[in-house]
C-alpha positions in Angstrom: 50.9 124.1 27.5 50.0 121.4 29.4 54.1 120.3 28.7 55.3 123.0 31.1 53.2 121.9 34.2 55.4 119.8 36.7 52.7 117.7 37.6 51.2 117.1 34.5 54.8 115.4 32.8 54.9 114.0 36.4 51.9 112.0 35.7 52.5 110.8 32.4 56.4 109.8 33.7 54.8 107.6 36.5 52.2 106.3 33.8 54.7 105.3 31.0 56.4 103.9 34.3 53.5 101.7 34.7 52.5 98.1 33.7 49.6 99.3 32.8 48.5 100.3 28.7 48.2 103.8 27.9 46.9 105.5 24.9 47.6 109.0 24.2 48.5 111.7 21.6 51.3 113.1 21.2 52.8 115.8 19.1 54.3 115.2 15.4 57.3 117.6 16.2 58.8 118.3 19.3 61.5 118.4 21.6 61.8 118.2 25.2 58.8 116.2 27.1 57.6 115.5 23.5 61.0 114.0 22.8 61.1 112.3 25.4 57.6 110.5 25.5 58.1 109.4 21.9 61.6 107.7 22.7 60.1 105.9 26.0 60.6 102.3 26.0 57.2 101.5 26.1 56.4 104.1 23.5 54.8 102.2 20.2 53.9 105.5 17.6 51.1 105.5 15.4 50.5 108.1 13.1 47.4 109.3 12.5 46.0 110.3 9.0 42.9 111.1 7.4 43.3 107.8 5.7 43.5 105.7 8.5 41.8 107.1 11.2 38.3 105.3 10.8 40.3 102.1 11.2 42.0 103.4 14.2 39.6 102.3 17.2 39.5 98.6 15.7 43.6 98.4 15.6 43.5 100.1 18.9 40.8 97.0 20.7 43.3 95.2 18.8 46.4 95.8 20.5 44.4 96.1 23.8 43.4 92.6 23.4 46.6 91.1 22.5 48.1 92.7 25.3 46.0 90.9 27.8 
């Protein structure tokens, strides 16, 4: 829903636009904004399992920290 609201997708845009990091979740499957987030330069995908998702918030300090 949120995908059909101008300013919402405006938002994100300027965000991805930005220097600075940003951590979000995004749709599997989809087309349009979806689409479009996940083929942004700055976009690095992670899936997210029921395997790996304890170890997520230590990969993601990770990646925060190198990127500083």
């Amino acid at each position: 829903m949120e995908c059909l609201s101008g300013a919402f997708t405006d938002a994100v845009a300027r965000l991805l636009d930005s220097p600075c990091p940003l951590i979000a979740t995004v749709a599997q499957r989809g087309t349009g904004f979806i689409a479009d987030v996940k083929r942004h330069p700055r976009a690095e995908l992670w899936e997210v399992t029921r395997a790996n998702r304890d170890a997520m918030p230590e990969r993601i300090v990770s990646w925060l920290d190198a990127g500083t």
